[in-house]
Structures are given as C-alpha cells and as structure tokens.
Biopython code that builds the backbone (N, CA, C, O; Angstrom):
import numpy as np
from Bio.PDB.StructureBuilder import StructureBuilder

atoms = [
    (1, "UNK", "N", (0.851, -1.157, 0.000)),
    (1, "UNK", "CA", (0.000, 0.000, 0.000)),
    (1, "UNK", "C", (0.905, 1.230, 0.000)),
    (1, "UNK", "O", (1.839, 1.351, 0.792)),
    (2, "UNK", "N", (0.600, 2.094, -0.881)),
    (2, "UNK", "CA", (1.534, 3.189, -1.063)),
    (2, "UNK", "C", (0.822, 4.301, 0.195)),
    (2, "UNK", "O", (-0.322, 4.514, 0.597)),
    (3, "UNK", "N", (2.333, 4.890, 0.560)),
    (3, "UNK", "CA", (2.179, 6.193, 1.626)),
    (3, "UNK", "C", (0.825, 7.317, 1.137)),
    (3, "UNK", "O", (0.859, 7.894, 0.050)),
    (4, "UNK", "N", (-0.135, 7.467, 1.968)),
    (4, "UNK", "CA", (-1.070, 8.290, 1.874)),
    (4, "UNK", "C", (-2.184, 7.597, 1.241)),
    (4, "UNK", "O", (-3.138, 8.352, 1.054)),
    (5, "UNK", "N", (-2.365, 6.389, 0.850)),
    (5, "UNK", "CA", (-3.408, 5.063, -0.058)),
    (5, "UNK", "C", (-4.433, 5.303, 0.978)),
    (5, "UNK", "O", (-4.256, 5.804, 2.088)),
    (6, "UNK", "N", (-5.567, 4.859, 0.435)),
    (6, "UNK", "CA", (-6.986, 4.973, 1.535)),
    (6, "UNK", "C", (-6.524, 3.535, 2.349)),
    (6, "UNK", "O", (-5.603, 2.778, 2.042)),
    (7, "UNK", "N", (-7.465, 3.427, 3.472)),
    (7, "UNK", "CA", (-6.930, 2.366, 3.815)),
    (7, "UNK", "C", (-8.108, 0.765, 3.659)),
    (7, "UNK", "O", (-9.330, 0.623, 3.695)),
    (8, "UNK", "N", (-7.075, -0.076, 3.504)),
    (8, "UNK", "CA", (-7.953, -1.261, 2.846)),
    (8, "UNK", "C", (-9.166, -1.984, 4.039)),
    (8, "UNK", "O", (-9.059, -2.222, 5.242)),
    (9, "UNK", "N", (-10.435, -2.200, 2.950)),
    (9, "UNK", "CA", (-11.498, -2.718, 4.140)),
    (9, "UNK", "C", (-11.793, -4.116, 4.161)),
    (9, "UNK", "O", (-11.439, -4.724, 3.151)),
    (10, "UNK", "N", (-12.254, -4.660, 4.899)),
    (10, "UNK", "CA", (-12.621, -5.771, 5.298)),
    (10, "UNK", "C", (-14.471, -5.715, 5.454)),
    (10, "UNK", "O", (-14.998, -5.297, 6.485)),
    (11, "UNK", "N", (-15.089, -6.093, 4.531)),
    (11, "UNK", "CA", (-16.897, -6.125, 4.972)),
    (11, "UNK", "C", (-16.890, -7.248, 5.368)),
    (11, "UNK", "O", (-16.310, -8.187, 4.824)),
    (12, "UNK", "N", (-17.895, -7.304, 6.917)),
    (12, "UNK", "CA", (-18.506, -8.282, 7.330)),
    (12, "UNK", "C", (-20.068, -8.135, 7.493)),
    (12, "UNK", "O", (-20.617, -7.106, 7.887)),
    (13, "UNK", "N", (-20.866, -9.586, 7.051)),
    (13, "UNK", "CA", (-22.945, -9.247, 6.785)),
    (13, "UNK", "C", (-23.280, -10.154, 8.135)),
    (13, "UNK", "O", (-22.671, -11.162, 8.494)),
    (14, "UNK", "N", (-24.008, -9.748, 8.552)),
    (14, "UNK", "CA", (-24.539, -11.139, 9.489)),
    (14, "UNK", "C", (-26.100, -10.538, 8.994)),
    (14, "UNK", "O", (-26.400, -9.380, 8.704)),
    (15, "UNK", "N", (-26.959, -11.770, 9.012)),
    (15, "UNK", "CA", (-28.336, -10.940, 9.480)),
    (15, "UNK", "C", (-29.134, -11.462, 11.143)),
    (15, "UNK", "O", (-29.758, -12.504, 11.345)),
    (16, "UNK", "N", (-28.934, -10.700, 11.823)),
    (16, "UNK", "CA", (-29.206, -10.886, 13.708)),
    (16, "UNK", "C", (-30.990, -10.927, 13.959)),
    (16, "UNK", "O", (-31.778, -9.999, 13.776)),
    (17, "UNK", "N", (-31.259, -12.207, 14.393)),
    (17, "UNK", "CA", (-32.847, -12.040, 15.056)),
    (17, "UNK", "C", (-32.857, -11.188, 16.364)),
    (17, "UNK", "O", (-32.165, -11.380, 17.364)),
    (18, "UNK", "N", (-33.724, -10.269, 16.166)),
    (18, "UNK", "CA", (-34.018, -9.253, 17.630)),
    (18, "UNK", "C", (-34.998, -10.225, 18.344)),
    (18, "UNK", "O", (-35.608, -11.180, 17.863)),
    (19, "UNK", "N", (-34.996, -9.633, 19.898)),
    (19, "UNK", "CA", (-35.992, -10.463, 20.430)),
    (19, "UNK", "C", (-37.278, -10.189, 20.229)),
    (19, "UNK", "O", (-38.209, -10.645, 20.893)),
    (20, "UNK", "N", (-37.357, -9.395, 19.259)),
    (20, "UNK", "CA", (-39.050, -9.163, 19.038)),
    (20, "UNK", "C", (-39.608, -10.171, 18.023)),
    (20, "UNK", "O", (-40.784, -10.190, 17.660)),
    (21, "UNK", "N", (-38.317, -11.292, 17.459)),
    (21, "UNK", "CA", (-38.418, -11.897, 16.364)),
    (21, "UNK", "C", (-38.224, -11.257, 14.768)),
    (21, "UNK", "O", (-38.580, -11.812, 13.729)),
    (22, "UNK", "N", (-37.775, -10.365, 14.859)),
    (22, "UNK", "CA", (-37.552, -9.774, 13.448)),
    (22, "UNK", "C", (-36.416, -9.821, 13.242)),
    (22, "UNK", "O", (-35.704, -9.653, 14.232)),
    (23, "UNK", "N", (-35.615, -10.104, 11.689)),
    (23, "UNK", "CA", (-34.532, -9.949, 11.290)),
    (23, "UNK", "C", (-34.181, -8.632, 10.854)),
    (23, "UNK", "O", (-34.989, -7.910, 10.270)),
    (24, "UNK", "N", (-33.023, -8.295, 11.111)),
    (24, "UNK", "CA", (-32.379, -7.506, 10.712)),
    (24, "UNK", "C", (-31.005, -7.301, 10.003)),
    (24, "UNK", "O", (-30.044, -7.219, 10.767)),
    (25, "UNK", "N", (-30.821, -7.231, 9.021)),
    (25, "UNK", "CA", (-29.396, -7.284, 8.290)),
    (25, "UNK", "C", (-28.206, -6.260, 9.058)),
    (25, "UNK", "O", (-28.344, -5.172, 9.619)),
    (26, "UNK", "N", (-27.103, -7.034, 8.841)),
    (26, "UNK", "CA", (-26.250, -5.767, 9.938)),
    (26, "UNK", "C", (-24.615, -5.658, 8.689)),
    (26, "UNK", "O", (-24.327, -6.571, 7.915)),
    (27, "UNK", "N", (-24.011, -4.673, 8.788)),
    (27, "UNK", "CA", (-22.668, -5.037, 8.097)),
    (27, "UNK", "C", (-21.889, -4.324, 8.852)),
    (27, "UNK", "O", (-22.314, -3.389, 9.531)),
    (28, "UNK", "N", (-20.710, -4.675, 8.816)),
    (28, "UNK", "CA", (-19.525, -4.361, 9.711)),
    (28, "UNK", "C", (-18.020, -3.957, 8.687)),
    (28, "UNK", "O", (-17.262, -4.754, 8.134)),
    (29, "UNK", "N", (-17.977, -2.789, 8.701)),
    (29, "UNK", "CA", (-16.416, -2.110, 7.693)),
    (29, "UNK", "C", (-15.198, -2.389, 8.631)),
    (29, "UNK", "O", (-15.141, -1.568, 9.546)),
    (30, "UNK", "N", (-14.304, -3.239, 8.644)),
    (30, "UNK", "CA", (-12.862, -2.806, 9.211)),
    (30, "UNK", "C", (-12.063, -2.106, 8.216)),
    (30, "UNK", "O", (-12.133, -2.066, 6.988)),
    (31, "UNK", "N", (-11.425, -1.661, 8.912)),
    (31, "UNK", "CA", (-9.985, -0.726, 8.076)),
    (31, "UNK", "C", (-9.297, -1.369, 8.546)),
    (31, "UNK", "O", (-9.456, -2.199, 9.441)),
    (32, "UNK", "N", (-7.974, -0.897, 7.699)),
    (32, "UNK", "CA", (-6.127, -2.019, 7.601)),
    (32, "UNK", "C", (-5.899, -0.489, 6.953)),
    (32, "UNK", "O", (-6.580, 0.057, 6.085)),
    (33, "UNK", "N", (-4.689, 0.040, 7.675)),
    (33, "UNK", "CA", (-3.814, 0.945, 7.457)),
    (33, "UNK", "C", (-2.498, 0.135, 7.469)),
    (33, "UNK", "O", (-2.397, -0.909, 8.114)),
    (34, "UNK", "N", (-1.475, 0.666, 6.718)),
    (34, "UNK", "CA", (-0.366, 0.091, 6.620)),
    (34, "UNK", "C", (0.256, 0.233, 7.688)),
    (34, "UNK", "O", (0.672, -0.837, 8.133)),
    (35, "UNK", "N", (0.528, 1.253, 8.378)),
    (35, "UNK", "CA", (1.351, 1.935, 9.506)),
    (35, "UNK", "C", (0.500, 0.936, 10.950)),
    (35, "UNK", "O", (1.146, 0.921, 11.997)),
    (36, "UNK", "N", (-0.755, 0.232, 10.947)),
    (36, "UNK", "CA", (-1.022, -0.588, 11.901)),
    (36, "UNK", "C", (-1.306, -2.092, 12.136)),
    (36, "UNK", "O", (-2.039, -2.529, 11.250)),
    (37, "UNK", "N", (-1.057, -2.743, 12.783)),
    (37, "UNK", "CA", (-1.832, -4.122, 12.765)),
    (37, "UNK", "C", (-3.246, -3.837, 13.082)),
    (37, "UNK", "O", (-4.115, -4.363, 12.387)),
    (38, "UNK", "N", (-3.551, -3.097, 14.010)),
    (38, "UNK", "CA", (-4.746, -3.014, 14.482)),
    (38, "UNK", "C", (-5.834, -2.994, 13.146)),
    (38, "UNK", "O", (-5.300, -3.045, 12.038)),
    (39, "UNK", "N", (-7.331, -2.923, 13.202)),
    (39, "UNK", "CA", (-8.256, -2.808, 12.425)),
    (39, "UNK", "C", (-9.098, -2.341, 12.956)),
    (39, "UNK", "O", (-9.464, -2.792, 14.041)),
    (40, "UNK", "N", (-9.709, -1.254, 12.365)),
    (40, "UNK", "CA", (-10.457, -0.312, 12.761)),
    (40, "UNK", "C", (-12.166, 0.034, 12.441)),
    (40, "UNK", "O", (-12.256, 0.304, 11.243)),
    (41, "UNK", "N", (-13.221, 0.093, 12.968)),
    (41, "UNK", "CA", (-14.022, -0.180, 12.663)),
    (41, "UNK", "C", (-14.839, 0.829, 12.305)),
    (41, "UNK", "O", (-15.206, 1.503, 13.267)),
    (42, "UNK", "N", (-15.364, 1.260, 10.974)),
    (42, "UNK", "CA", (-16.146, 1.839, 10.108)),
    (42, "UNK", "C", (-16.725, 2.807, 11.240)),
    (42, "UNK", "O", (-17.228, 2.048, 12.068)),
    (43, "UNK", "N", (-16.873, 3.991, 11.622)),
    (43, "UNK", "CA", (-18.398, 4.388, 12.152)),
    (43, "UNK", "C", (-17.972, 4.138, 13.957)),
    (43, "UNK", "O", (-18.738, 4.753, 14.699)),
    (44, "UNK", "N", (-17.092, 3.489, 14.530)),
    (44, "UNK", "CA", (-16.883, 3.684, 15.665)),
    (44, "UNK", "C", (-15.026, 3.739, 16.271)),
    (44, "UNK", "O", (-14.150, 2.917, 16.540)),
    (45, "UNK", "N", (-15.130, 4.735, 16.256)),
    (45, "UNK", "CA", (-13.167, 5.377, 16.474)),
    (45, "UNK", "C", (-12.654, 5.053, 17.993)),
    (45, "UNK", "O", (-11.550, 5.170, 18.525)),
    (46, "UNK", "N", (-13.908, 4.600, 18.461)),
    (46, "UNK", "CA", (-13.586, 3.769, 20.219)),
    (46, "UNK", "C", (-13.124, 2.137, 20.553)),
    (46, "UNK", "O", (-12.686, 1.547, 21.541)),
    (47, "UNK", "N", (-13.508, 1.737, 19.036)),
    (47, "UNK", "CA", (-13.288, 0.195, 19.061)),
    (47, "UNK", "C", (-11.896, -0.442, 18.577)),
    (47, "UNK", "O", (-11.248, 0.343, 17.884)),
    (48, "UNK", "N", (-11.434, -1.396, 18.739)),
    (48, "UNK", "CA", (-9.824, -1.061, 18.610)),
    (48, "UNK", "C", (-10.372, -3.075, 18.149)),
    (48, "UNK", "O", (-11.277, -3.581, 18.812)),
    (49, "UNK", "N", (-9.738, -3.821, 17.131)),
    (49, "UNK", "CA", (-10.152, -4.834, 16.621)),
    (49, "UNK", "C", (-8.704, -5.505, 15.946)),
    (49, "UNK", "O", (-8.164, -5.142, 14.901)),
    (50, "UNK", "N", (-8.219, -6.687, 16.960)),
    (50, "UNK", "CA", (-7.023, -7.246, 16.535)),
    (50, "UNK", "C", (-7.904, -8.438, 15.509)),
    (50, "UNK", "O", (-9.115, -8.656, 15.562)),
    (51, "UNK", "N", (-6.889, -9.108, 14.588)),
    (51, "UNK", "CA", (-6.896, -9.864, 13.612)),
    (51, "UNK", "C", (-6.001, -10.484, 14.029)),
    (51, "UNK", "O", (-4.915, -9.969, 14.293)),
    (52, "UNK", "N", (-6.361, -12.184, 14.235)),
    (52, "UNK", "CA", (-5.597, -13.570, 14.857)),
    (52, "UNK", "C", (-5.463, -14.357, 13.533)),
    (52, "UNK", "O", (-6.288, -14.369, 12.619)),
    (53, "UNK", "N", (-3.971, -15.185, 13.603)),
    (53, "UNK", "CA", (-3.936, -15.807, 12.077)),
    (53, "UNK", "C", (-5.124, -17.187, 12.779)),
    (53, "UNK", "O", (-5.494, -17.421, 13.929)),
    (54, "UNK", "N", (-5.356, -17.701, 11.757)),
    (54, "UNK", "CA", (-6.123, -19.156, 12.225)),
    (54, "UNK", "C", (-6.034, -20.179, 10.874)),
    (54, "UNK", "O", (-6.107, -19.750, 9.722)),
    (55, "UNK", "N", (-5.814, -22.023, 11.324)),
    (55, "UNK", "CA", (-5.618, -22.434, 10.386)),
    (55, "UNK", "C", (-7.040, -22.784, 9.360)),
    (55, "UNK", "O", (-6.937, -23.188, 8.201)),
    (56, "UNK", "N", (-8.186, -22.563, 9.981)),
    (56, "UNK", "CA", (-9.346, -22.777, 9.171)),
    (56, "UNK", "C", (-9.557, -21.651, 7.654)),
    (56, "UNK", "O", (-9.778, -20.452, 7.825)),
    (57, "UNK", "N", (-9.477, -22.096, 6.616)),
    (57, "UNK", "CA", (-9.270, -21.263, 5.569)),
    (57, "UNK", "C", (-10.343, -20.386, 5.310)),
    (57, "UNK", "O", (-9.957, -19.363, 4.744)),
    (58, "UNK", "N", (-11.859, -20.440, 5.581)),
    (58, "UNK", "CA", (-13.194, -19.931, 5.315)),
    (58, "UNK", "C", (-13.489, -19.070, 6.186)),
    (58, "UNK", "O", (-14.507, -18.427, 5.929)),
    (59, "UNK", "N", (-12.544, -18.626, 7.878)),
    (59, "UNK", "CA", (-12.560, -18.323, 8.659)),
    (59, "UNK", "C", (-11.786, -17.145, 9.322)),
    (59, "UNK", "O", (-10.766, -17.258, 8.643)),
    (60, "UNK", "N", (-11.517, -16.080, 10.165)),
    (60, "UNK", "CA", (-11.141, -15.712, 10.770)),
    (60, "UNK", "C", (-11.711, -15.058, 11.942)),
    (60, "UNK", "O", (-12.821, -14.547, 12.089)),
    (61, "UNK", "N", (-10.309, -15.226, 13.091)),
    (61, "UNK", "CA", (-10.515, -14.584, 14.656)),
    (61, "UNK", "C", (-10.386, -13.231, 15.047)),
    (61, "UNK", "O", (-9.240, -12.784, 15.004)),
    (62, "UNK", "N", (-11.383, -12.393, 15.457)),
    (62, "UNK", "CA", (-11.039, -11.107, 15.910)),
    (62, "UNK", "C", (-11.131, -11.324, 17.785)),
    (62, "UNK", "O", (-11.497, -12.244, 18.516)),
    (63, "UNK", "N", (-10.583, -9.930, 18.009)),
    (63, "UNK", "CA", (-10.717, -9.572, 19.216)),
    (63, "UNK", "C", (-10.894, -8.332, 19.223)),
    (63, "UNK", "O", (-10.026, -7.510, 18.929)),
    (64, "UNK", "N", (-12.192, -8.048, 19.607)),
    (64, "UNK", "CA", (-12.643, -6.475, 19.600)),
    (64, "UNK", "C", (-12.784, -6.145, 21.198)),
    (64, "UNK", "O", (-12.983, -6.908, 22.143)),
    (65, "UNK", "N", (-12.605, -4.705, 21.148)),
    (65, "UNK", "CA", (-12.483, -3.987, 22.822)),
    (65, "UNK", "C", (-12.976, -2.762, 22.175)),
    (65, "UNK", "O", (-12.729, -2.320, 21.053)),
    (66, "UNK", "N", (-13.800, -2.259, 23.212)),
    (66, "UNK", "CA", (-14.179, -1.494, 23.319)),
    (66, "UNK", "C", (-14.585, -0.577, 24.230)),
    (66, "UNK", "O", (-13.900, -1.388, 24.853)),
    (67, "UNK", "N", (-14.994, 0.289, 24.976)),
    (67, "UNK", "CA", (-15.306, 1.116, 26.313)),
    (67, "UNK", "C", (-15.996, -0.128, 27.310)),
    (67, "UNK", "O", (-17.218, -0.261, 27.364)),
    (68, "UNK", "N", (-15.214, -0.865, 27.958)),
    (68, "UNK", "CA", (-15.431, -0.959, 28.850)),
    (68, "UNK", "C", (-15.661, -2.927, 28.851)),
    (68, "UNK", "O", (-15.834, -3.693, 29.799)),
    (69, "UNK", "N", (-15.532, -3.270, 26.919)),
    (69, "UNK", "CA", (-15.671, -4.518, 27.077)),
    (69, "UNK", "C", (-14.429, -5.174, 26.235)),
    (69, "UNK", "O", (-13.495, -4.570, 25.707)),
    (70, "UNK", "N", (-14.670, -6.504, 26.257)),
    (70, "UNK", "CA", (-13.810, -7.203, 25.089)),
    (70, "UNK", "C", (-14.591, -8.383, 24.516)),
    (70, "UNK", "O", (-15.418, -8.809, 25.323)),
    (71, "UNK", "N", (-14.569, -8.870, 23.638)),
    (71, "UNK", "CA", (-15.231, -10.022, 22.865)),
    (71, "UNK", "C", (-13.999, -10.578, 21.951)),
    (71, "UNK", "O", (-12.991, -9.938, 21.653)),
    (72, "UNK", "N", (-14.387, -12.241, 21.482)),
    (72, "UNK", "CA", (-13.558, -12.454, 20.709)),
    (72, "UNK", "C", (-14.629, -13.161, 20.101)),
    (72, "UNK", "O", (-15.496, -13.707, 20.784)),
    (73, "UNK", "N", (-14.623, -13.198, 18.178)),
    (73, "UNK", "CA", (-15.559, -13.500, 17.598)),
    (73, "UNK", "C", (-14.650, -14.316, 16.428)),
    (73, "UNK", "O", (-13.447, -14.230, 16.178)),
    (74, "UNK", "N", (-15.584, -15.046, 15.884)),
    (74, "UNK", "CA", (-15.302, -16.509, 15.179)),
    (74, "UNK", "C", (-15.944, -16.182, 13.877)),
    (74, "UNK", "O", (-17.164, -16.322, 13.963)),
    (75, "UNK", "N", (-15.397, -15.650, 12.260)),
    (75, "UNK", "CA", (-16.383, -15.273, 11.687)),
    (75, "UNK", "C", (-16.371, -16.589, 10.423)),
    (75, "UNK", "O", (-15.406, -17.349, 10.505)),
    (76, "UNK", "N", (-17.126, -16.796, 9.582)),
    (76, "UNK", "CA", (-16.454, -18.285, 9.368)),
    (76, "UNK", "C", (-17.713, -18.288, 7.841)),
    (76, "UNK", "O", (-18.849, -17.876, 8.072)),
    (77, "UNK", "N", (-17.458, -18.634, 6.800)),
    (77, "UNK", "CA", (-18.088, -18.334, 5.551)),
    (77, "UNK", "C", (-19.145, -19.030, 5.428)),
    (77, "UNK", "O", (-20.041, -18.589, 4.709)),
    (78, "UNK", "N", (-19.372, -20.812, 6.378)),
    (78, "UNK", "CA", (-19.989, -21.640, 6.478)),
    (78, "UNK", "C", (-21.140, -21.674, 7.219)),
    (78, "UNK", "O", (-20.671, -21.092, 8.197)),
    (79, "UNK", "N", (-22.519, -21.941, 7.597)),
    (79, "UNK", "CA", (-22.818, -21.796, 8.794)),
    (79, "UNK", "C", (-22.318, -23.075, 9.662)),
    (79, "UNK", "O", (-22.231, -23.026, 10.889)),
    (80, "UNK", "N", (-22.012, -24.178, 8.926)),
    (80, "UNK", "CA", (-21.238, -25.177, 10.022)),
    (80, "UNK", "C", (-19.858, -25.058, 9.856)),
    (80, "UNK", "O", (-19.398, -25.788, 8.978)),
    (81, "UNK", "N", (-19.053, -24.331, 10.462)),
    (81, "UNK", "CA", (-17.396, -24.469, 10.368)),
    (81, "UNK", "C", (-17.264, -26.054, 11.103)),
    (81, "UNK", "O", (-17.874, -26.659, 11.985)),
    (82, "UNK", "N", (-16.053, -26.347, 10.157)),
    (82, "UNK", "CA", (-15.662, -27.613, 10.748)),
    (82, "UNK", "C", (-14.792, -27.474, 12.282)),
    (82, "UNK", "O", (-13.915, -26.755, 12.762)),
    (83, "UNK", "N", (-15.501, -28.453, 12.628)),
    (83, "UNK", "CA", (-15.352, -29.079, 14.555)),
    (83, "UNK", "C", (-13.738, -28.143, 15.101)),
    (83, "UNK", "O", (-13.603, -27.425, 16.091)),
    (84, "UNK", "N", (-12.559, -28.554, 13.885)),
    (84, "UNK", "CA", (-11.149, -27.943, 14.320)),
    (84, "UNK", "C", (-11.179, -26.857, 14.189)),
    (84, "UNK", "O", (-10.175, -26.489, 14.800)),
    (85, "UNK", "N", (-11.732, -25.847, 13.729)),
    (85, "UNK", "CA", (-11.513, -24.727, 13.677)),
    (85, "UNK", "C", (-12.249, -24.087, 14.898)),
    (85, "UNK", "O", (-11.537, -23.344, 15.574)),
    (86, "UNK", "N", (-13.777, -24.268, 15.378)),
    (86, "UNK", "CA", (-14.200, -24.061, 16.285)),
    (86, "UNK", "C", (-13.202, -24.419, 17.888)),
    (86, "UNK", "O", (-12.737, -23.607, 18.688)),
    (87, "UNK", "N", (-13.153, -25.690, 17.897)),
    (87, "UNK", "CA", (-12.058, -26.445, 19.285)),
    (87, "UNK", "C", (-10.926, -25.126, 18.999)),
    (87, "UNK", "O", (-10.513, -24.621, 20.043)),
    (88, "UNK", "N", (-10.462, -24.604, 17.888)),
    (88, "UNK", "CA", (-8.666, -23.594, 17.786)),
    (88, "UNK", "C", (-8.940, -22.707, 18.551)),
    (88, "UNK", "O", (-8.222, -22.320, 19.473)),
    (89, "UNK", "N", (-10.572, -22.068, 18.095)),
    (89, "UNK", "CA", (-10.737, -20.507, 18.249)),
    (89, "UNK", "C", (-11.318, -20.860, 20.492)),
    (89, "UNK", "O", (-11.099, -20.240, 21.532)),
    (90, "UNK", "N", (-11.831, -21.746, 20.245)),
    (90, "UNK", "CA", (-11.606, -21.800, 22.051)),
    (90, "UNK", "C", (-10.725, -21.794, 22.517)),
    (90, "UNK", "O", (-10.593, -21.043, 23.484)),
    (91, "UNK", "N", (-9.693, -22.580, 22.113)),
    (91, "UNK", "CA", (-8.685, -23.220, 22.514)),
    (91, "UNK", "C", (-7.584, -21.510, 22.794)),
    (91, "UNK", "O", (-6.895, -21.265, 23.784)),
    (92, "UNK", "N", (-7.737, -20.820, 21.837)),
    (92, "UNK", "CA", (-7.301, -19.502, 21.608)),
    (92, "UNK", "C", (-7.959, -18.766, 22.857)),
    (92, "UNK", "O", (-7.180, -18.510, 23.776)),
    (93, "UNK", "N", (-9.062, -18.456, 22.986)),
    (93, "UNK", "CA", (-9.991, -17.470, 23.630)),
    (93, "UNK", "C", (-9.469, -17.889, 25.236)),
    (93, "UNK", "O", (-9.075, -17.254, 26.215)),
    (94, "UNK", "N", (-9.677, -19.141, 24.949)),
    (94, "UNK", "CA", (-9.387, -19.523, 27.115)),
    (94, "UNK", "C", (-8.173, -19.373, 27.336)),
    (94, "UNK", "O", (-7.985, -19.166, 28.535)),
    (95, "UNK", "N", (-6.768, -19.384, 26.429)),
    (95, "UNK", "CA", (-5.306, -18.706, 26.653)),
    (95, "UNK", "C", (-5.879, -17.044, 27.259)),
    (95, "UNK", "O", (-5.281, -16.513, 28.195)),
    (96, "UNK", "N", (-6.866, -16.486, 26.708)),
    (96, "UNK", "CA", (-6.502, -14.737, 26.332)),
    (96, "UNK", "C", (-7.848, -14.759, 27.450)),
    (96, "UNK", "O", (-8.741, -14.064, 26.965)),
    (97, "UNK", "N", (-8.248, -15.322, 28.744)),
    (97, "UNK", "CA", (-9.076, -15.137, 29.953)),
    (97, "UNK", "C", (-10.457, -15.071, 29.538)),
    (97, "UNK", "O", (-11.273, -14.380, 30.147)),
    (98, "UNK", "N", (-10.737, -15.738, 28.564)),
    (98, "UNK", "CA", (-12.370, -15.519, 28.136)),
    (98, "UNK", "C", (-12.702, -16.410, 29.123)),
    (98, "UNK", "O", (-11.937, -17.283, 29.534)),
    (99, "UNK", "N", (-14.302, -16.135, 29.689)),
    (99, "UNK", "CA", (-14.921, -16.692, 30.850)),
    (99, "UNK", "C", (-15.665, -17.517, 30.229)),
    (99, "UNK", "O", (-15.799, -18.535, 30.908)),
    (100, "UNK", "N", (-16.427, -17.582, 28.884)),
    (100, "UNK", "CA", (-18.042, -17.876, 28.748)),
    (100, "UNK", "C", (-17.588, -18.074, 26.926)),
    (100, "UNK", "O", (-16.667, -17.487, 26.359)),
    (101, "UNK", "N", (-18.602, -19.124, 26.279)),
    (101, "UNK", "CA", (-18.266, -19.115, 25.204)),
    (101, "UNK", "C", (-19.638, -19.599, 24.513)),
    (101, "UNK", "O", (-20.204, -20.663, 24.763)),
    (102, "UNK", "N", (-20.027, -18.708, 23.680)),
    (102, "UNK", "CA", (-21.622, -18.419, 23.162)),
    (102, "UNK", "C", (-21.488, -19.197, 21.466)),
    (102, "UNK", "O", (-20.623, -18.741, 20.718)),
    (103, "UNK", "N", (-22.245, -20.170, 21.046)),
    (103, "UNK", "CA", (-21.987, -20.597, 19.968)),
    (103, "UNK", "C", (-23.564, -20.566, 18.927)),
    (103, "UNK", "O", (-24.321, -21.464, 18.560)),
    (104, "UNK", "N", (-23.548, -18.366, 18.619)),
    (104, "UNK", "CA", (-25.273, -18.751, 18.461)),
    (104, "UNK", "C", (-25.347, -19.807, 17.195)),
    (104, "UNK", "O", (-24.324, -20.248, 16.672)),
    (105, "UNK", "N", (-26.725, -20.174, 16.750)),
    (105, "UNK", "CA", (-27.306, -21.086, 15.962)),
    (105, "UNK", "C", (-26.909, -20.499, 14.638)),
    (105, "UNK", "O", (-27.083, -19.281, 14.605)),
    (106, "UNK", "N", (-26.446, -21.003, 13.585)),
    (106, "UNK", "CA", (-26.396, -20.791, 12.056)),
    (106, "UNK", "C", (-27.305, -21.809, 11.221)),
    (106, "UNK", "O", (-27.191, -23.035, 11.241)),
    (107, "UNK", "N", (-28.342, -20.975, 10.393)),
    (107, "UNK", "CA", (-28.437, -22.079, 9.266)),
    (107, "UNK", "C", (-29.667, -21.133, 8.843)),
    (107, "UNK", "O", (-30.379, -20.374, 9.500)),
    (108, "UNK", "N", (-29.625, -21.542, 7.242)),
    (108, "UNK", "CA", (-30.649, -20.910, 6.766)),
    (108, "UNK", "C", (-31.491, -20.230, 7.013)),
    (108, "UNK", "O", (-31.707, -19.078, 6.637)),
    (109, "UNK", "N", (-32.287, -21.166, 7.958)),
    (109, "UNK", "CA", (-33.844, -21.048, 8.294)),
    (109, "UNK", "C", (-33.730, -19.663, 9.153)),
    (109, "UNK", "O", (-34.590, -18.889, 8.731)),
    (110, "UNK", "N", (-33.236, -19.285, 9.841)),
    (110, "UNK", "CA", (-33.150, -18.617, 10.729)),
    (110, "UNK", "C", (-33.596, -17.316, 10.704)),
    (110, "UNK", "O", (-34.496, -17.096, 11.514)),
    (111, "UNK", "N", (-33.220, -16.310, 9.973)),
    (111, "UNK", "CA", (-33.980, -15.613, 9.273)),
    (111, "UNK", "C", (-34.170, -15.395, 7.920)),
    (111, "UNK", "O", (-33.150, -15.031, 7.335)),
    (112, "UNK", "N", (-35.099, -15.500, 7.294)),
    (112, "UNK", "CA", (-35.117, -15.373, 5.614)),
    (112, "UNK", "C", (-34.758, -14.074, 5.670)),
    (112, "UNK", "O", (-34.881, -13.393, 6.689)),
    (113, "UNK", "N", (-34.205, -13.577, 4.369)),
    (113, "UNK", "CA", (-34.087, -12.300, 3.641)),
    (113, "UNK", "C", (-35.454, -12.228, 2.556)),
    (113, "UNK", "O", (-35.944, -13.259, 2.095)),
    (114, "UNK", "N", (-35.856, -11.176, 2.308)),
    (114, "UNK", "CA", (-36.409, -10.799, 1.467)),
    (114, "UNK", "C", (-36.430, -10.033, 0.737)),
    (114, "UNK", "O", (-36.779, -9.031, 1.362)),
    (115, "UNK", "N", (-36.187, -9.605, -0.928)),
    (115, "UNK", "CA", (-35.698, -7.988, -1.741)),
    (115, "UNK", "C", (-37.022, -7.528, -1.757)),
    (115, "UNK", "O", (-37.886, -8.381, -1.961)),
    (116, "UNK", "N", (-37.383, -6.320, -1.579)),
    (116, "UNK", "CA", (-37.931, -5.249, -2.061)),
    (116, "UNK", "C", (-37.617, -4.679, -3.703)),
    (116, "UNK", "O", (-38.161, -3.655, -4.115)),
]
sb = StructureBuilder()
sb.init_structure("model")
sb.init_model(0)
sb.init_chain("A")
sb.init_seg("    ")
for serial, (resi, resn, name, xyz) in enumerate(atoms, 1):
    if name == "N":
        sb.init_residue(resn, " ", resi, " ")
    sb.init_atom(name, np.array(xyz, "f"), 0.0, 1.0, " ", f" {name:<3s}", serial, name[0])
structure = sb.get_structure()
C-alpha cells in the first residue's frame, strides 16, 4: 500500500434475530492501514479490533475492545465451520481469559431475507 493510499477494508454481513423476532441485516467495515496491525471499525473510532492468524481457511478470529468490554468473535463463511476450527478458536480465547463461550445457531432457516 503506497504512503497516503486509503486504507484497505474488510466487509462483514450477518443478518441478527431481535428479540421481538424480526430480522435484521447488519454489516460491519474494518480498516487495515499500513502503519497498523490493528483494524479499525467503520463508524466507531472507540473500538480497537485485533486480527488472529487461524488455520481454518473460510474463517477468521477477531478480538474487539471497546469502552469498557472485550469479545472475541469466530467469523467463518460456512454456517457449520468444521469441529477444528471451532475447538482452535476456544482453545485460543481460554489462553486470552475468556470466561463464557456463546456458539449462536447458524443455518438458513433462521432468518429469511427478502428484496424489495
């Protein structure tokens, strides 16, 4: 990346059920500046978002912090990532003091999309 280049993004889509039962589509911009490892997130200049190598190829590990929290998230192209890649990214998280490990539900059904 040449000196002064915009800096390169990373899009992430999920679509999240609220508890009212409605879907909602969500997307997530990281930035990659050359001058940082860090990755930076679109729209919030408080969140600070490391990038972990991992051997699952469809996959990667963040660790996001933010005012007052930290999370580490599993993002993965599949809705079933295979068994080793899931066991890594624990296996990772309980080194770095994670307490609790949330594995929501993936699969189709879950929420449809619909175009307008």
């Amino acid at each position: 990346m040449a000196a002064g280049s915009a800096p390169m993004q990373l899009q992430l889509r999920a679509t999240i059920r609220l508890k009212n039962g409605l879907c909602v589509p969500r997307k997530w911009t990281y930035l990659l500046t050359e001058e940082s490892t860090d990755l930076r997130t679109e729209g919030r200049p408080d969140m600070k978002t490391k990038l972990f190598s991992s051997s699952c190829p469809d996959g990667i590990m963040l660790k996001e912090t933010g005012q007052g929290y930290q999370r580490f998230l599993l993002y993965n192209r599949s809705p079933h990532p295979p068994e080793k890649c899931v066991e890594e990214f624990q296996s990772l998280t309980s080194c770095l003091n994670s307490k609790a490990f949330l594995l929501t539900p993936r699969n189709e059904e879950a929420c449809e999309l619909t175009s307008n």
